[in-house]
DRENLOFI-369100 format. One record per atom (N, C-alpha, C, O): atom name; x, y, z; residue number from 0. Coordinates in steps of 0.1 Angstrom, whole numbers. Layout:
# DRENLOFI-369100
{atom CA; px X; py Y; pz Z; nr NUM} $
...
//
This chain:
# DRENLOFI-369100
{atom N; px 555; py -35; pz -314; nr 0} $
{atom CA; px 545; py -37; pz -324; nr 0} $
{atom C; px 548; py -28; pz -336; nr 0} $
{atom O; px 547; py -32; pz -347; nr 0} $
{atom N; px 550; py -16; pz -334; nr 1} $
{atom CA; px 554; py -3; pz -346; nr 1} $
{atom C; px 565; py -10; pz -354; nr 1} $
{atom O; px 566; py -10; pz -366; nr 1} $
{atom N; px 578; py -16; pz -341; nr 2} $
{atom CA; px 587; py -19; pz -353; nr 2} $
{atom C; px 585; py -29; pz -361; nr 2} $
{atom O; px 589; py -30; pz -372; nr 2} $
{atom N; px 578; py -37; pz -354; nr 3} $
{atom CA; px 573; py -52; pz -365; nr 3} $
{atom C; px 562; py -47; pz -378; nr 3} $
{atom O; px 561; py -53; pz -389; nr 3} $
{atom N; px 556; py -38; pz -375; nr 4} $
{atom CA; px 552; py -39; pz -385; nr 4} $
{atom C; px 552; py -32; pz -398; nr 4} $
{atom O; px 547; py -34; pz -409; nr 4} $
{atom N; px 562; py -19; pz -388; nr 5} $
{atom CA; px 575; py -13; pz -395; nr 5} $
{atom C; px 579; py -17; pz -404; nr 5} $
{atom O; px 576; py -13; pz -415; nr 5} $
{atom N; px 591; py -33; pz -401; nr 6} $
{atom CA; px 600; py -35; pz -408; nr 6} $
{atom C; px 595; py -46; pz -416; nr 6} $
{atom O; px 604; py -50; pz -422; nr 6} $
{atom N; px 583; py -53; pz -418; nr 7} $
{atom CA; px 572; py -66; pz -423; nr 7} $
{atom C; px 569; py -51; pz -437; nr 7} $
{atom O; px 572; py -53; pz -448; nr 7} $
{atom N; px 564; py -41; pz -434; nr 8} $
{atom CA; px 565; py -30; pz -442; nr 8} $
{atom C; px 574; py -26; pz -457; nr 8} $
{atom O; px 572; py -23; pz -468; nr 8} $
{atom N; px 583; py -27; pz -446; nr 9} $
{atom CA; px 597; py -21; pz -452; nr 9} $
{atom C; px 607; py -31; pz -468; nr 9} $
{atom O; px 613; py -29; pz -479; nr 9} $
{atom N; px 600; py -49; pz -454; nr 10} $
{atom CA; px 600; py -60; pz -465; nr 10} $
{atom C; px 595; py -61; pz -481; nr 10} $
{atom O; px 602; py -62; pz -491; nr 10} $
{atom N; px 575; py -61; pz -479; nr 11} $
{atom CA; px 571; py -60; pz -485; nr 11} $
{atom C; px 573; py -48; pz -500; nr 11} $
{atom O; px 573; py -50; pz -512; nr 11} $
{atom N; px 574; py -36; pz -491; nr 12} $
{atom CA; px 578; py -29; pz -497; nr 12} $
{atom C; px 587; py -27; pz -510; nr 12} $
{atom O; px 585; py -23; pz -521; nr 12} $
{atom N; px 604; py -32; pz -499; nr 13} $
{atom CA; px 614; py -35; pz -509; nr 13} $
{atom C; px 607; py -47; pz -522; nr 13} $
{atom O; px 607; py -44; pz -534; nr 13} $
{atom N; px 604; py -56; pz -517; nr 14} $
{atom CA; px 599; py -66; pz -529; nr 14} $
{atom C; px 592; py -60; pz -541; nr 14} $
{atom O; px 596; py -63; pz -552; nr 14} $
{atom N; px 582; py -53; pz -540; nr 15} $
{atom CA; px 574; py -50; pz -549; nr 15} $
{atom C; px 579; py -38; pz -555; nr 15} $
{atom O; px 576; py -35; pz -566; nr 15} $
{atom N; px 590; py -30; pz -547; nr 16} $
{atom CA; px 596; py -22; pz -554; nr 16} $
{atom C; px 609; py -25; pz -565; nr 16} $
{atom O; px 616; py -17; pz -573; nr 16} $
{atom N; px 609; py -38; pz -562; nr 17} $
{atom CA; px 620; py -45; pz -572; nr 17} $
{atom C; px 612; py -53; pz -577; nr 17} $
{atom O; px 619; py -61; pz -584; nr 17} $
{atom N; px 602; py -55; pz -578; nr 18} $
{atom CA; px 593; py -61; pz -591; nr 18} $
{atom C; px 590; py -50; pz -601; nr 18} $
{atom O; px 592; py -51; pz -613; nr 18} $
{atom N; px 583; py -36; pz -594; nr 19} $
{atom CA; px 582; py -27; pz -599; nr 19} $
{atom C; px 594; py -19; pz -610; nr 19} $
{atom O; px 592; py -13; pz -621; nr 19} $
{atom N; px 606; py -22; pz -603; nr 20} $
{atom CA; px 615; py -14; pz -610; nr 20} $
{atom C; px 620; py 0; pz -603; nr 20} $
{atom O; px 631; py 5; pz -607; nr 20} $
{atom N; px 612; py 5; pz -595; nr 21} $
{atom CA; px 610; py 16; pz -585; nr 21} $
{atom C; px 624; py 16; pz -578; nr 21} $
{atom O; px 631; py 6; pz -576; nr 21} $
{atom N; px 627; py 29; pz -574; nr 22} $
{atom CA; px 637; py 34; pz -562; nr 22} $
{atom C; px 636; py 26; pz -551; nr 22} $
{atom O; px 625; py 22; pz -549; nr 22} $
{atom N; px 643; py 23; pz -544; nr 23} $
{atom CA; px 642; py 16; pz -530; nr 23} $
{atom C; px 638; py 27; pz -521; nr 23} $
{atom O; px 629; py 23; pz -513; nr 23} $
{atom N; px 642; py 41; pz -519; nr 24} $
{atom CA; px 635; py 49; pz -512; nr 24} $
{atom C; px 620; py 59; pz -514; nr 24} $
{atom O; px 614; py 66; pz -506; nr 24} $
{atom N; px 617; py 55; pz -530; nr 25} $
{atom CA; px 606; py 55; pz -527; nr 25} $
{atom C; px 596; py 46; pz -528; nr 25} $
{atom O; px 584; py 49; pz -525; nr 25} $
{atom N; px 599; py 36; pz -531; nr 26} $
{atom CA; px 593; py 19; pz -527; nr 26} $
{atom C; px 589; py 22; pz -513; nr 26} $
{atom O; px 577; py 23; pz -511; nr 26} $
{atom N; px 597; py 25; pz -505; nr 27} $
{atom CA; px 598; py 23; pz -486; nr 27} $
{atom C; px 589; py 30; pz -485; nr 27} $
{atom O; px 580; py 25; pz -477; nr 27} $
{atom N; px 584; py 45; pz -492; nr 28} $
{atom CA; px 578; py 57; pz -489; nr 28} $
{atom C; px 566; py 52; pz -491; nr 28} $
{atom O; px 557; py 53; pz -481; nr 28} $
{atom N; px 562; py 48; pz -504; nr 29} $
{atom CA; px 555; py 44; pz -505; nr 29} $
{atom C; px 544; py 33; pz -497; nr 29} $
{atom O; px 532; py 34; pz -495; nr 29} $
{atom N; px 551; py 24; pz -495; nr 30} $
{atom CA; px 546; py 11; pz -484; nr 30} $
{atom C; px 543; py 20; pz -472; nr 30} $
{atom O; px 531; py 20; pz -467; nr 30} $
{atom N; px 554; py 28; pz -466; nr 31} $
{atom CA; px 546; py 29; pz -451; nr 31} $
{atom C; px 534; py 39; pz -456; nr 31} $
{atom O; px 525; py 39; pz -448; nr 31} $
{atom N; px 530; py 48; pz -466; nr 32} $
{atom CA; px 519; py 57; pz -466; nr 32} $
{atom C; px 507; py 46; pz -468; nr 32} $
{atom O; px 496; py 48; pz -462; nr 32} $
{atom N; px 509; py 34; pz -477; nr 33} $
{atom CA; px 498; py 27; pz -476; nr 33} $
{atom C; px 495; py 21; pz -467; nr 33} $
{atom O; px 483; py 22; pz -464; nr 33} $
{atom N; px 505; py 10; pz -457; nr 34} $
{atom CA; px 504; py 6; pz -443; nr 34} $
{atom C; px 497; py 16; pz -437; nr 34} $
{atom O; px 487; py 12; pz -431; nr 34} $
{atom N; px 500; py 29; pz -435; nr 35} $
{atom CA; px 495; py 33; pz -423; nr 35} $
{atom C; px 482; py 44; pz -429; nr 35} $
{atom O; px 474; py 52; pz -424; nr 35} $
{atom N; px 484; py 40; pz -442; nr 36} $
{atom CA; px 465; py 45; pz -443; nr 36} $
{atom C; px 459; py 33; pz -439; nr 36} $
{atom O; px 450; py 35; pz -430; nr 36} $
{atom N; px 461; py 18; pz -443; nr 37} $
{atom CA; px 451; py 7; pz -436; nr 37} $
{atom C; px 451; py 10; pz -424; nr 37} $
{atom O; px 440; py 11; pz -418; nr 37} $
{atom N; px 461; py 11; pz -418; nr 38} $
{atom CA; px 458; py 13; pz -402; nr 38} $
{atom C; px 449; py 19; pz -397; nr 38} $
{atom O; px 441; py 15; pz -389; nr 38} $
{atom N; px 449; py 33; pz -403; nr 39} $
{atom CA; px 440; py 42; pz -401; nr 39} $
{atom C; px 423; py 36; pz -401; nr 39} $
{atom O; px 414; py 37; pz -393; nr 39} $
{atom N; px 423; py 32; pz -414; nr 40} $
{atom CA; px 408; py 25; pz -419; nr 40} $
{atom C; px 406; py 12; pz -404; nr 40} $
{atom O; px 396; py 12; pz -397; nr 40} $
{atom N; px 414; py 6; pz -403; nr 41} $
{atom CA; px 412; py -4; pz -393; nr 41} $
{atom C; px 408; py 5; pz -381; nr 41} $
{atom O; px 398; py 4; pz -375; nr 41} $
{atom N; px 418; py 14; pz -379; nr 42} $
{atom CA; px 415; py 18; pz -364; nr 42} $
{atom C; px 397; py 25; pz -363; nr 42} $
{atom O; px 390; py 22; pz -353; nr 42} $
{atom N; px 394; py 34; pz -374; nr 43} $
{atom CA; px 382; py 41; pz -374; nr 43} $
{atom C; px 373; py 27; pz -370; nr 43} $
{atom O; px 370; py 26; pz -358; nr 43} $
{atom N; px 370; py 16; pz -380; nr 44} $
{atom CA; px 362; py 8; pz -378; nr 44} $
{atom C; px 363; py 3; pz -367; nr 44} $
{atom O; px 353; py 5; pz -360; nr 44} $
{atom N; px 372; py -4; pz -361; nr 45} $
{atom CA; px 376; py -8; pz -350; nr 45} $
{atom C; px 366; py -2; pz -336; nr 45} $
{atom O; px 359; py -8; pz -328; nr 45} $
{atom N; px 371; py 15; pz -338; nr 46} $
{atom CA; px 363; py 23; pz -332; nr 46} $
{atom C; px 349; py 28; pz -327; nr 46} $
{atom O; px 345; py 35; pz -318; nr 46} $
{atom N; px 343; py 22; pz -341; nr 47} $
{atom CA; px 330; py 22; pz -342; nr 47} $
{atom C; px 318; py 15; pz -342; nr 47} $
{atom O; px 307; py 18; pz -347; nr 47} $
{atom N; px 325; py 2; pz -334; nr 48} $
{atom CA; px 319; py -6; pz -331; nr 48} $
{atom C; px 306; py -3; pz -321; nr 48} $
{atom O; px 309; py 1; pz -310; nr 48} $
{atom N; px 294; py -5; pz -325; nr 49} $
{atom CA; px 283; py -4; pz -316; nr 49} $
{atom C; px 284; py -13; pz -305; nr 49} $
{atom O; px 290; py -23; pz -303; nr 49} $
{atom N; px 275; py -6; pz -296; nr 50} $
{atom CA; px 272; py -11; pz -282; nr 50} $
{atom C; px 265; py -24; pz -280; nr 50} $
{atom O; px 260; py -25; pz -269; nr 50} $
{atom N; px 264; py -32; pz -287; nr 51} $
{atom CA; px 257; py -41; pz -289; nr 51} $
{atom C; px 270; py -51; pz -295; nr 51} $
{atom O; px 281; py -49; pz -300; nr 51} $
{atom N; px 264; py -63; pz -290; nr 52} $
{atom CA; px 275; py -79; pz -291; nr 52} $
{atom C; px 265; py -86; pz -296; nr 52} $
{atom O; px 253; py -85; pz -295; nr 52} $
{atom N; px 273; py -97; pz -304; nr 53} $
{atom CA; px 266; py -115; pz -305; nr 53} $
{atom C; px 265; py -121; pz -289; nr 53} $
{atom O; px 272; py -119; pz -279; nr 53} $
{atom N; px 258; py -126; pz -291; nr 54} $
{atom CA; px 256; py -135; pz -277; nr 54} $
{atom C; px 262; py -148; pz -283; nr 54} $
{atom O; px 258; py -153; pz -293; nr 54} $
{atom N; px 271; py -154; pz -278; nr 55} $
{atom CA; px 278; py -165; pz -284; nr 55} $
{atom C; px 275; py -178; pz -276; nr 55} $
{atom O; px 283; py -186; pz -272; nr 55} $
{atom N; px 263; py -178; pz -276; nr 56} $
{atom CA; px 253; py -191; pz -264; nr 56} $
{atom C; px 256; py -200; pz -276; nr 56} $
{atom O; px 265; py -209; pz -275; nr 56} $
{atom N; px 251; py -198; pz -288; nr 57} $
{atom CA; px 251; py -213; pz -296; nr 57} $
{atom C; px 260; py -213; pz -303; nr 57} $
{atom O; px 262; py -205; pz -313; nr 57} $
{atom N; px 270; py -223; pz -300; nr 58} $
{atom CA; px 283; py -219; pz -305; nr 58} $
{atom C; px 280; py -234; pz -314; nr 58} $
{atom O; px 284; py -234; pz -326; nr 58} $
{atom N; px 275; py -242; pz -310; nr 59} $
{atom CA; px 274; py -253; pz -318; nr 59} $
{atom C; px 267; py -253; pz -333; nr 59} $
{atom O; px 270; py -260; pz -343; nr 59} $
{atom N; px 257; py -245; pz -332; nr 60} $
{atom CA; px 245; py -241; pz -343; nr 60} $
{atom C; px 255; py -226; pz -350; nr 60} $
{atom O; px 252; py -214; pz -347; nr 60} $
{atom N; px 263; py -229; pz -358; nr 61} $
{atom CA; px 265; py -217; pz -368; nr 61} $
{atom C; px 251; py -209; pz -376; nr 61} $
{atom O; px 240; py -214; pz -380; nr 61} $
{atom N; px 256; py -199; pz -376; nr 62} $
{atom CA; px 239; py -193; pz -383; nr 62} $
{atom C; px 247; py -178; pz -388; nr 62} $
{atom O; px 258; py -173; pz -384; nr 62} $
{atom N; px 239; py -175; pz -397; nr 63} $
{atom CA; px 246; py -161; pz -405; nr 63} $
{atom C; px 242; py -150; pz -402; nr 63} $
{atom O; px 248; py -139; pz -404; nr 63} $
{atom N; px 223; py -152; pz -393; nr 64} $
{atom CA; px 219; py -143; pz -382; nr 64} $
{atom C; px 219; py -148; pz -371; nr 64} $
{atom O; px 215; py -160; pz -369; nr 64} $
{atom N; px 223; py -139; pz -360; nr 65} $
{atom CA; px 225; py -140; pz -348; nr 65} $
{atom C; px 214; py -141; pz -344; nr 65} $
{atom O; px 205; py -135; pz -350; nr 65} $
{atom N; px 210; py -150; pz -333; nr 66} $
{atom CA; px 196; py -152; pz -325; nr 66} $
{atom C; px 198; py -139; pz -313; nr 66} $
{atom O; px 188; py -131; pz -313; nr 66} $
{atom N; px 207; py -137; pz -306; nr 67} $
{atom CA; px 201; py -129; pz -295; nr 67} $
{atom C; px 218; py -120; pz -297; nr 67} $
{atom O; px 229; py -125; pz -301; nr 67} $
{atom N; px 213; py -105; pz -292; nr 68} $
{atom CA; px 223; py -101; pz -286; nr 68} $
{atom C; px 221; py -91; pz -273; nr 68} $
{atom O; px 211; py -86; pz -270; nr 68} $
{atom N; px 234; py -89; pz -268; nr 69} $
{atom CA; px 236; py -85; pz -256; nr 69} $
{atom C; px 246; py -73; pz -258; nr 69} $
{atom O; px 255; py -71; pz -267; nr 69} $
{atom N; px 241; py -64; pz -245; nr 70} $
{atom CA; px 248; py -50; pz -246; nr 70} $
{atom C; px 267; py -58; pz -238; nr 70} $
{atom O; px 269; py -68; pz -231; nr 70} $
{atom N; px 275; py -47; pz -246; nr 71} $
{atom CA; px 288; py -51; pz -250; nr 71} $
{atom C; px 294; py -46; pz -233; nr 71} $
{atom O; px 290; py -35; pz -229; nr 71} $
{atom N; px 301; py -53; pz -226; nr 72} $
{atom CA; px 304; py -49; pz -212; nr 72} $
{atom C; px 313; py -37; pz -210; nr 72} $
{atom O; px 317; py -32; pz -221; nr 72} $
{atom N; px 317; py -32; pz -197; nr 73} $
{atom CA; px 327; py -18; pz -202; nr 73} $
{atom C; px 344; py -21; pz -201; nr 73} $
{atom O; px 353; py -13; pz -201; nr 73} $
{atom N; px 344; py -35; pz -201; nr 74} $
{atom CA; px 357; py -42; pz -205; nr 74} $
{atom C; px 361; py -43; pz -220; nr 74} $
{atom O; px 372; py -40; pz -225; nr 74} $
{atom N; px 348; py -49; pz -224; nr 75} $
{atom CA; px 346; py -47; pz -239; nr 75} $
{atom C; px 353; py -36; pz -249; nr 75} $
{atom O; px 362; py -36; pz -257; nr 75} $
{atom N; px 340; py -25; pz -239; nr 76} $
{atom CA; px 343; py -11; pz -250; nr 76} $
{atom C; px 354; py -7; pz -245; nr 76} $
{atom O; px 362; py -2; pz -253; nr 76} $
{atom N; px 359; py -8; pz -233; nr 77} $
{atom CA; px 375; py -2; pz -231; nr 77} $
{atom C; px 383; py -8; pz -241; nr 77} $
{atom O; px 387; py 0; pz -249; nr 77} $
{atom N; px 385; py -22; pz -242; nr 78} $
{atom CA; px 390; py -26; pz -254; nr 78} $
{atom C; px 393; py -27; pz -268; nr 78} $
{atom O; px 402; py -31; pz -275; nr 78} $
{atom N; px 379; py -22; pz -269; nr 79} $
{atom CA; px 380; py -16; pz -284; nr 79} $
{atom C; px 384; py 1; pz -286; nr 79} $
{atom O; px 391; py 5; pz -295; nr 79} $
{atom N; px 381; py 7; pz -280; nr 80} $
{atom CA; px 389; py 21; pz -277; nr 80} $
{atom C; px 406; py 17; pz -278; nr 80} $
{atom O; px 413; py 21; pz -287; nr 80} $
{atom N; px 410; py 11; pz -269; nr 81} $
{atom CA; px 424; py 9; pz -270; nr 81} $
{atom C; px 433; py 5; pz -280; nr 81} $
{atom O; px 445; py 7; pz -283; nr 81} $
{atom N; px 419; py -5; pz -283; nr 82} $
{atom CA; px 427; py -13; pz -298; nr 82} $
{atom C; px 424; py -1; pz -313; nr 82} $
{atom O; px 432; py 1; pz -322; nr 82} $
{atom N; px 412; py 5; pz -313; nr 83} $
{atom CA; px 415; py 19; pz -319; nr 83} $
{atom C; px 425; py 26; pz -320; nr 83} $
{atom O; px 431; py 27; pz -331; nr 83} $
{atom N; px 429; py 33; pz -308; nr 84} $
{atom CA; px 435; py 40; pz -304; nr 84} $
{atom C; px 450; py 37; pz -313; nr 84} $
{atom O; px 455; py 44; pz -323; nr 84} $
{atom N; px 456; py 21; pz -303; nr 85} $
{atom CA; px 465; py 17; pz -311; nr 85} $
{atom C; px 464; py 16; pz -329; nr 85} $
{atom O; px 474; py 16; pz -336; nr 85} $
{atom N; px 456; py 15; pz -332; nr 86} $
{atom CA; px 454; py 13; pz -348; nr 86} $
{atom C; px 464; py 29; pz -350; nr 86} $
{atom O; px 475; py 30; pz -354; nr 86} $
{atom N; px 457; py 34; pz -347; nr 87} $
{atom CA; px 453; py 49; pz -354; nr 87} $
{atom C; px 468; py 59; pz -351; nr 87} $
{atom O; px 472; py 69; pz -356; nr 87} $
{atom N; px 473; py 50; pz -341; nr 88} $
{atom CA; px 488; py 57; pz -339; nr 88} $
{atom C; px 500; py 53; pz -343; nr 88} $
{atom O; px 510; py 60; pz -347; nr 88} $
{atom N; px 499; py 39; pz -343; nr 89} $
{atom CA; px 506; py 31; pz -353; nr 89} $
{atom C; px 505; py 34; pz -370; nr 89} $
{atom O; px 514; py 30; pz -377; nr 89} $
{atom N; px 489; py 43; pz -376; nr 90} $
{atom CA; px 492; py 44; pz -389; nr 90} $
{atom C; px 496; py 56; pz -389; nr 90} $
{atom O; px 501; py 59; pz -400; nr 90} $
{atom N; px 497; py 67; pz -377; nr 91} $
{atom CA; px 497; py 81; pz -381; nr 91} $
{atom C; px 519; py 81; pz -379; nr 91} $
{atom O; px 525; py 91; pz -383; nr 91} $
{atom N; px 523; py 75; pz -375; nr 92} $
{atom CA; px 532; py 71; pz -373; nr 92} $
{atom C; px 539; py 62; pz -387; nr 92} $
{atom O; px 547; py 68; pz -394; nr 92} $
{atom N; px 537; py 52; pz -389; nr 93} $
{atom CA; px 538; py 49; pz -405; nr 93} $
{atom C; px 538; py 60; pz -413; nr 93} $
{atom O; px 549; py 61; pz -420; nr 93} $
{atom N; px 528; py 69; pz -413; nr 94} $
{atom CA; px 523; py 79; pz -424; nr 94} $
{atom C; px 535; py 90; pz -424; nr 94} $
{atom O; px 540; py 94; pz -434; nr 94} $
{atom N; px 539; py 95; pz -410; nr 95} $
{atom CA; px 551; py 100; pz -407; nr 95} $
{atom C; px 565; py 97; pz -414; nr 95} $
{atom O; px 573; py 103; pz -421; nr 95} $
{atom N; px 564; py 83; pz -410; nr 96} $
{atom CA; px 576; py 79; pz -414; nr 96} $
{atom C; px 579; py 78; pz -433; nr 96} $
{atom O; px 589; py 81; pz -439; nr 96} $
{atom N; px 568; py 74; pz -437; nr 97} $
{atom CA; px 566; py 78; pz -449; nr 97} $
{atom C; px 570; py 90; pz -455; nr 97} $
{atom O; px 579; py 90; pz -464; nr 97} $
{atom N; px 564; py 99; pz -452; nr 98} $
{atom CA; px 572; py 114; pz -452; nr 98} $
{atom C; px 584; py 120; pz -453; nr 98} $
{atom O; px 588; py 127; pz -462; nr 98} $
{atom N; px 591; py 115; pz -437; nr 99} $
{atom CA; px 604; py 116; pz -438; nr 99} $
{atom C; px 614; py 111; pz -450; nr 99} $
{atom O; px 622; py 117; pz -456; nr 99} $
{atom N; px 608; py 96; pz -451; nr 100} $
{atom CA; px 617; py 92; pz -461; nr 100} $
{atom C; px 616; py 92; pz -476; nr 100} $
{atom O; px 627; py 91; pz -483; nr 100} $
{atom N; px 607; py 93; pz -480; nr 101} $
{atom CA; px 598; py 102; pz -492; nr 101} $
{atom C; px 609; py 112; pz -496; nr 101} $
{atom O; px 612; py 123; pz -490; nr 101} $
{atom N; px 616; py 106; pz -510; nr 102} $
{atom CA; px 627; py 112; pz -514; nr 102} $
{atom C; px 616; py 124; pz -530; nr 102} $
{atom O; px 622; py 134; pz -533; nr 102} $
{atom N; px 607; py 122; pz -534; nr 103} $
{atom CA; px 600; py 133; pz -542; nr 103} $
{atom C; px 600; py 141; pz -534; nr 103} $
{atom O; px 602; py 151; pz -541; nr 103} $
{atom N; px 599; py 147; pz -519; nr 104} $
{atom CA; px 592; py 155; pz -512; nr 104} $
{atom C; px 605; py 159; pz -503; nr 104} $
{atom O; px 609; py 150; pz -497; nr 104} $
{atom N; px 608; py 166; pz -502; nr 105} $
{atom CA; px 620; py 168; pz -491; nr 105} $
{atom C; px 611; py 183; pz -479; nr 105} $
{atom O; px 605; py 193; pz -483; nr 105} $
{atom N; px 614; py 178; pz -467; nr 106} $
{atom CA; px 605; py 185; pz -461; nr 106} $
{atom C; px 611; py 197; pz -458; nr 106} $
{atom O; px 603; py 206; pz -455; nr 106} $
{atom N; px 626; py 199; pz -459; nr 107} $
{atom CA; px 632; py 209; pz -455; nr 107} $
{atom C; px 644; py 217; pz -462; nr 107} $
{atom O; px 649; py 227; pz -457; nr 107} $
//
C-alpha cells in the first residue's frame, strides 16, 4: 500500500510539477510532504471516531438524521484503530520520504 501510494504520488506530482515549471525533485518533495500531511489528517479523524454507530435497520428509507443508534462493537473499534494507525504511518513515512528527497534542505 506505501508503495502504491508512493508512486500514484510521485505521478501526480511529476505532472503538476511540469505544469508548474518546478524541478522534478522538488515537485516529488513536495507531493509526498502534502500526501502524507493528508494522511496524517485522515488518520487523526479516522481515529476519533466515537463509540457510537448508525444503526443501518432502514436501509430503504434514506434520511440525513439517523433514527436510532447503537454502541460500535470491539471489532469495529479494533478496526478503526488499525485503519488509524495505518493512516498515520503511511503519512509519517511519506513525510520522511519527502525530506530525504527535498533538494532545498540537505540533511547532512
Amino acid at each position: 500500500m506505501f508503495v502504491g501510494v508512493g508512486g500514484v504520488t510521485v505521478l501526480l506530482s511529476l505532472t503538476f510539477g511540469a505544469l508548474a515549471g518546478g524541478s522534478v525533485q522538488r515537485s516529488i518533495a513536495i507531493g509526498f510532504y502534502l500526501i502524507g500531511c493528508l494522511m496524517l489528517i485522515f488518520g487523526f479523524f479516522v481515529g476519533n471516531r466515537g463509540p457510537l454507530r448508525h444503526d443501518r435497520k432502514d436501509e430503504d428509507k434514506p434520511s440525513l438524521i439517523p433514527r436510532a443508534v447503537r454502541k460500535a462493537t470491539p471489532e469495529e473499534r479494533r478496526e478503526s484503530v488499525n485503519v488509524s494507525v495505518l493512516f498515520i504511518v503511511i503519512g509519517l513515512g511519506l513525510i520522511l520520504l519527502g525530506a530525504v528527497s527535498d533538494s532545498a534542505h540537505k540533511l547532512f
